[in-house]
LODO-395877 format. One line per 4 residues: number of its first residue (from 0); their letters; for each residue x negated, y negated, z negated of N, C-alpha, C, O, CB. Coordinates in nm, 2 decimals. Last residue first. Glycine has a CB too. Layout:
// residues N
NUM	A	X Y Z X Y Z X Y Z X Y Z X Y Z; ...
END
This chain:
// residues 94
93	XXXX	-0.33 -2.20 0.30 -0.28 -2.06 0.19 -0.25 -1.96 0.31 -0.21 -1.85 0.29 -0.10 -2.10 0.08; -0.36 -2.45 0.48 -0.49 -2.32 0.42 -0.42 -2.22 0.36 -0.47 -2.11 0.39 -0.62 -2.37 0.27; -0.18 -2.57 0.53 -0.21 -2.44 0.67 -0.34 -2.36 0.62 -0.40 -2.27 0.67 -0.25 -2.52 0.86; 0.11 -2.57 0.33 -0.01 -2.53 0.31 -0.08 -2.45 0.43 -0.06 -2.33 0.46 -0.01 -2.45 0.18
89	XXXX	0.47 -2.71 0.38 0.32 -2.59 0.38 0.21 -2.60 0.41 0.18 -2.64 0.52 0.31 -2.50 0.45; 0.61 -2.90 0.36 0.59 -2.88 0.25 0.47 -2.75 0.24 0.40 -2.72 0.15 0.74 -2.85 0.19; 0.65 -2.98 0.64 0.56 -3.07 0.57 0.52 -3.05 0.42 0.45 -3.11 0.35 0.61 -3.22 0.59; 0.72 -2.82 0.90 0.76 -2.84 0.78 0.66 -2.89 0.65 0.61 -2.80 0.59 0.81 -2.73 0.75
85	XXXX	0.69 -2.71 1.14 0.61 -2.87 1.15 0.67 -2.91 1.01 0.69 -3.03 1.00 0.66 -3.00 1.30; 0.82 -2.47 1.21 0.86 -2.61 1.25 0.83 -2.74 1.22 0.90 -2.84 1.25 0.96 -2.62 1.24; 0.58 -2.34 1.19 0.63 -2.37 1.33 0.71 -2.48 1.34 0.72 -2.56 1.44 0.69 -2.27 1.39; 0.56 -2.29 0.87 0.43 -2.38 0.98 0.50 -2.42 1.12 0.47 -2.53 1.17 0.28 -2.26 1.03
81	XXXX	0.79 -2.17 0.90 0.79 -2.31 0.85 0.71 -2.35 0.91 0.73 -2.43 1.00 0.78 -2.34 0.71; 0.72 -1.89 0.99 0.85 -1.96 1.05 0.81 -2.15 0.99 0.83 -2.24 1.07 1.03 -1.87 0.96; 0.48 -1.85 0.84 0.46 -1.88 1.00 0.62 -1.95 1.04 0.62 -2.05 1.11 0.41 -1.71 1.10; 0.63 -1.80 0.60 0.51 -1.92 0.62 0.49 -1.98 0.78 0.49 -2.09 0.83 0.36 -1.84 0.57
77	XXXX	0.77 -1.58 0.67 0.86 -1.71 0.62 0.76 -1.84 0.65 0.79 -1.94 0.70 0.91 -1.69 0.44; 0.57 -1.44 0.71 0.70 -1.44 0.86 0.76 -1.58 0.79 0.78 -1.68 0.87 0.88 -1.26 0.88; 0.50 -1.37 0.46 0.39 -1.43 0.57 0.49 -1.45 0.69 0.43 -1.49 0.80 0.24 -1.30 0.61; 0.75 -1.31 0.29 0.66 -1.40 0.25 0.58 -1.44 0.41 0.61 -1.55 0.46 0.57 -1.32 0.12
73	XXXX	0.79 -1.02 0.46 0.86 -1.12 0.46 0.87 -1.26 0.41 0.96 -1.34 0.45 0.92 -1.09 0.43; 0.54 -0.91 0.35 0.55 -0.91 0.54 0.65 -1.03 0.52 0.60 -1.13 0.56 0.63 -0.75 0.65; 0.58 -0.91 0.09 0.43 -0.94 0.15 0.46 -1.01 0.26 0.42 -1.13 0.29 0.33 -0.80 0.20; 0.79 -0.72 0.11 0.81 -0.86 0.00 0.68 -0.99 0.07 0.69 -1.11 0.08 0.76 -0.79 -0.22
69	XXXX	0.68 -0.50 0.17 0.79 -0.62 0.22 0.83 -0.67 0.17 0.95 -0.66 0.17 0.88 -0.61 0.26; 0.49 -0.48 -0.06 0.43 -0.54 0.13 0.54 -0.53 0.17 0.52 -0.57 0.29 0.30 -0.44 0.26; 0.63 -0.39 -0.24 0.54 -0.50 -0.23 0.51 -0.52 -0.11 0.53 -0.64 -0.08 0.42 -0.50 -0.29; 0.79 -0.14 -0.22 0.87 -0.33 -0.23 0.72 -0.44 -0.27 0.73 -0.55 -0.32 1.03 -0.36 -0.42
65	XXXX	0.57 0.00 -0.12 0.68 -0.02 -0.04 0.77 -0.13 -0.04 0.82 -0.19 0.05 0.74 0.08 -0.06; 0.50 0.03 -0.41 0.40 -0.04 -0.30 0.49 -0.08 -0.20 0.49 -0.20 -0.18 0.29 0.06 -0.23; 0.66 0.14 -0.54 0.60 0.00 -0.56 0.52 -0.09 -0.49 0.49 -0.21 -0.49 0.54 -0.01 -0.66; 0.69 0.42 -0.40 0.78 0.35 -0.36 0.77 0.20 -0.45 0.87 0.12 -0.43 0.90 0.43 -0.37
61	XXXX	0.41 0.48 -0.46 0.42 0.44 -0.33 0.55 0.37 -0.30 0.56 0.28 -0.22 0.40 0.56 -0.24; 0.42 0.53 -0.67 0.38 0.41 -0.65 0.40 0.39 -0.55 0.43 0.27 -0.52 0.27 0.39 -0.67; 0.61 0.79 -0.68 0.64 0.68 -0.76 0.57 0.57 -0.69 0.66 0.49 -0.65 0.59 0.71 -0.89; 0.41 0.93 -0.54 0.53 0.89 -0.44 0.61 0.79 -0.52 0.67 0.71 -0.46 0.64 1.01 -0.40
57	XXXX	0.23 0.98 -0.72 0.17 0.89 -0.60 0.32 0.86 -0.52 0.33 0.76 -0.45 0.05 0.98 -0.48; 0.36 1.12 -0.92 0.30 0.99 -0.91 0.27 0.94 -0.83 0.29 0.82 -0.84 0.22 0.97 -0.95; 0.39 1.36 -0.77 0.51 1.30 -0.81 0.53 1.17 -0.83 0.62 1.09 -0.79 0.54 1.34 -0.91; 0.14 1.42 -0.74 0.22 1.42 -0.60 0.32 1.31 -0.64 0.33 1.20 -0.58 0.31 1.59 -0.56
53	XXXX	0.05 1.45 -0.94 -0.04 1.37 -0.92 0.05 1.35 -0.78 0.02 1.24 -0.72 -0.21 1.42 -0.93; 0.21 1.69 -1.02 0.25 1.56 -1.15 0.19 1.44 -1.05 0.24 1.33 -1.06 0.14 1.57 -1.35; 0.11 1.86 -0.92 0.22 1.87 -0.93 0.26 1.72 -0.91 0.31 1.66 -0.81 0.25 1.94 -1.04; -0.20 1.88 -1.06 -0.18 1.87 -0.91 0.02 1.83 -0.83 0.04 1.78 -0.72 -0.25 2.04 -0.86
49	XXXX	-0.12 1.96 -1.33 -0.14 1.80 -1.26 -0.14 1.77 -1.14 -0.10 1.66 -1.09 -0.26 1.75 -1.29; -0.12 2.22 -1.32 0.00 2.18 -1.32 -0.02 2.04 -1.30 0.08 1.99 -1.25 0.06 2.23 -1.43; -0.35 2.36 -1.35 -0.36 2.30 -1.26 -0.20 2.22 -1.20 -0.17 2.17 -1.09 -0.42 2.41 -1.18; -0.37 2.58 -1.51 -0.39 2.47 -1.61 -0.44 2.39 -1.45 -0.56 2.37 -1.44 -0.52 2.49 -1.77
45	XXXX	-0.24 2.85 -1.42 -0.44 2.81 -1.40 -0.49 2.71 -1.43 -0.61 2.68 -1.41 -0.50 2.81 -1.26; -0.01 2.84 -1.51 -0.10 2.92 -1.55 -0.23 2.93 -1.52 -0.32 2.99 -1.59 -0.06 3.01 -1.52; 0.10 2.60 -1.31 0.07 2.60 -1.49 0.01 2.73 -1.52 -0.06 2.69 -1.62 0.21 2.58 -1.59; 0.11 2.74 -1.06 0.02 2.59 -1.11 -0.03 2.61 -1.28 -0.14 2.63 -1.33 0.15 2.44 -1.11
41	XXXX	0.29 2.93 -1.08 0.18 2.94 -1.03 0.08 2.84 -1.09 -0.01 2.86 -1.16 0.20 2.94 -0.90; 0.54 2.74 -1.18 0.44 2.86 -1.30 0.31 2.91 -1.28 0.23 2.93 -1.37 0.50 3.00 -1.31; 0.51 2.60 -0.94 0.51 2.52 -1.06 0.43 2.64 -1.16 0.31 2.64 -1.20 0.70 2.47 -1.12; 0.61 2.64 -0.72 0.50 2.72 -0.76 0.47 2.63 -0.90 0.35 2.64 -0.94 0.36 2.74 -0.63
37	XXXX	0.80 2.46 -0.63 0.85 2.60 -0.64 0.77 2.68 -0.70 0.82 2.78 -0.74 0.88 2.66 -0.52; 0.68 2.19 -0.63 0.73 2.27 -0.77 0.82 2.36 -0.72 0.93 2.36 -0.76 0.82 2.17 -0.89; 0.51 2.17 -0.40 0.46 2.24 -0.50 0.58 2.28 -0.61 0.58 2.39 -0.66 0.34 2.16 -0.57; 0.69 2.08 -0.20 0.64 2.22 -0.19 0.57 2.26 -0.32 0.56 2.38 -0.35 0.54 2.23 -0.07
33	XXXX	0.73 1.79 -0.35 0.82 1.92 -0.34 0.81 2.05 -0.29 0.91 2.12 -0.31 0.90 1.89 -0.29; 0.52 1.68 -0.29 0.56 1.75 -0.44 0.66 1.86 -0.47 0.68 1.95 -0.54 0.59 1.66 -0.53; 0.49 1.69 -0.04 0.37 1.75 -0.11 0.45 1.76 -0.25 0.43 1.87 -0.31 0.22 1.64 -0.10; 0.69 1.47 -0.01 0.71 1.63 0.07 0.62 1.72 -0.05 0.67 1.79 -0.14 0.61 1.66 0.27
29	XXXX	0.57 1.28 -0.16 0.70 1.34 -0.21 0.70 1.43 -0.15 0.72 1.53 -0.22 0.82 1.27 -0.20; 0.32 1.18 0.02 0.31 1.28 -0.14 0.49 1.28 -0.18 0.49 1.27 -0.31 0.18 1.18 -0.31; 0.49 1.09 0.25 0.38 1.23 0.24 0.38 1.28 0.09 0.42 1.38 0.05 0.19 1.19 0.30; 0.63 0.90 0.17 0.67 1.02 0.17 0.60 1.15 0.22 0.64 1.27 0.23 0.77 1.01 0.23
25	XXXX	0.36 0.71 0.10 0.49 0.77 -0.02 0.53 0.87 0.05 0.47 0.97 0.01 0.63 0.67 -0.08; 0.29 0.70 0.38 0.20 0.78 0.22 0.29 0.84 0.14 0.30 0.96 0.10 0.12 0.68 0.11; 0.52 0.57 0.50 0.43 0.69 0.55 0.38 0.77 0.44 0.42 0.88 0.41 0.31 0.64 0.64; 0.51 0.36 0.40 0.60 0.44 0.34 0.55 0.57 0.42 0.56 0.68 0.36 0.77 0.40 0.36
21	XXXX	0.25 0.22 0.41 0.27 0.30 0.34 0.41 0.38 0.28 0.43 0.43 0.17 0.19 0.27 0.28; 0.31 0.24 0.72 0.15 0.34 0.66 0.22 0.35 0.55 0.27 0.45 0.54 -0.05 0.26 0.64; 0.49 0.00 0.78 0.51 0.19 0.76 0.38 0.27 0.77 0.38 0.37 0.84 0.60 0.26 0.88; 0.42 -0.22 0.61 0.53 -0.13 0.54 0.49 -0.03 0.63 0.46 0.07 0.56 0.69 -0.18 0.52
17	XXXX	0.19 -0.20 0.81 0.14 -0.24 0.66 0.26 -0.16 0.61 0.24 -0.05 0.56 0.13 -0.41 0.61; 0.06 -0.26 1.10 0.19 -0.15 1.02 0.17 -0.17 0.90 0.06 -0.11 0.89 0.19 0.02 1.03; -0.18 -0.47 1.01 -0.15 -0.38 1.11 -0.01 -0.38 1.06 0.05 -0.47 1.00 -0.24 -0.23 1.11; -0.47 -0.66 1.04 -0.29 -0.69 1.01 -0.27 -0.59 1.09 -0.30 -0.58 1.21 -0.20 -0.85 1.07
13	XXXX	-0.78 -0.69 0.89 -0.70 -0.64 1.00 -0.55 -0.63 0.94 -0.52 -0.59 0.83 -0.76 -0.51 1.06; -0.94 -1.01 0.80 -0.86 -0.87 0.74 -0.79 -0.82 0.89 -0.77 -0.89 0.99 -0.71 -0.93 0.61; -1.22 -1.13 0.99 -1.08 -1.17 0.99 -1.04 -1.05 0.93 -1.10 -0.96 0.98 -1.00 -1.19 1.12; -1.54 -1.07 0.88 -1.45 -1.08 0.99 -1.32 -1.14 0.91 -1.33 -1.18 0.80 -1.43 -0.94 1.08
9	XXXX	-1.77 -1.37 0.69 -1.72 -1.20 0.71 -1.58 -1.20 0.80 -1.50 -1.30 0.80 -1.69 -1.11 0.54; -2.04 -1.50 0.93 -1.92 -1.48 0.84 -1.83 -1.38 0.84 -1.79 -1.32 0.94 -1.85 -1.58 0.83; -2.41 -1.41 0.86 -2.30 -1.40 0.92 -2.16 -1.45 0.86 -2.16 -1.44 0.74 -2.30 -1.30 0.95; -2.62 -1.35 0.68 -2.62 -1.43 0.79 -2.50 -1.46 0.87 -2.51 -1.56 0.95 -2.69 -1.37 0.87
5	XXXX	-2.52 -1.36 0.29 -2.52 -1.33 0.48 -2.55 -1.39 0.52 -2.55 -1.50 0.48 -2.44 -1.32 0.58; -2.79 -1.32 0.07 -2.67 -1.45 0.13 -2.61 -1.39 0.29 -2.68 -1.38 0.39 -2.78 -1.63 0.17; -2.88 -1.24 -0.25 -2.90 -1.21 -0.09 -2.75 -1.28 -0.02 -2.63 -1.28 -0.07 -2.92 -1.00 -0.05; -3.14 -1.36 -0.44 -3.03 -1.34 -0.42 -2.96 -1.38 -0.26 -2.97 -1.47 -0.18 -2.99 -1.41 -0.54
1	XX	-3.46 -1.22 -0.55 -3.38 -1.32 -0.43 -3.21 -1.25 -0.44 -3.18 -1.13 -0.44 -3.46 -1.30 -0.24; -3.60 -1.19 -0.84 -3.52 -1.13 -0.74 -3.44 -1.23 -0.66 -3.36 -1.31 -0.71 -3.43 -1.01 -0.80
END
C-alpha cells in the first residue's frame, strides 16, 4: 500500500475571536443549565438528569478554556511585541 503524500501545503490556522467564541460557549451552556434545574424532577424521573449535569460541565470547562486562550492571546501579542523590537532572545520559528 502506497503511502499517500499531499500535493499541496496545508493552509495557515484561522485567527479569529478566540477569547469571545469561547466565553460565548461557556455562557451559553450556563444559561442552558440554568433553565434546566427548575425541571430538575422533570429530568430525573426519565433518568435524563445528565442532560443537567452535561450544561453544568461544559460551563465549568468553558470557564478553563476562557483562562487558556487569554493566557494564549496574551502569550502571541507578547511574541509579536518582542519580534518588533528586534529582541534577540525570540524564536521567528515558534
Amino acid at each position: 500500500m502506497a503511502k499517500w503524500t499531499p500535493k499541496h501545503e496545508a493552509p495557515e490556522p484561522l485567527e479569529g475571536p478566540v477569547v469571545a467564541t469561547i466565553t460565548g460557549g461557556t455562557i451559553l451552556w450556563f444559561a442552558l443549565f440554568l433553565v434546566q434545574v427548575p425541571f430538575y424532577g422533570w429530568f430525573d424521573d426519565r433518568d435524563l438528569a445528565w442532560w443537567v449535569w452535561t450544561c453544568l460541565a461544559g460551563a465549568g470547562l468553558g470557564l478553563i478554556g476562557i483562562w487558556y486562550v487569554r493566557k494564549r492571546d496574551a502569550a502571541i501579542k507578547r511574541h509579536a511585541a518582542a519580534g518588533a523590537a528586534g529582541d534577540p532572545g525570540t524564536r521567528p520559528d515558534a
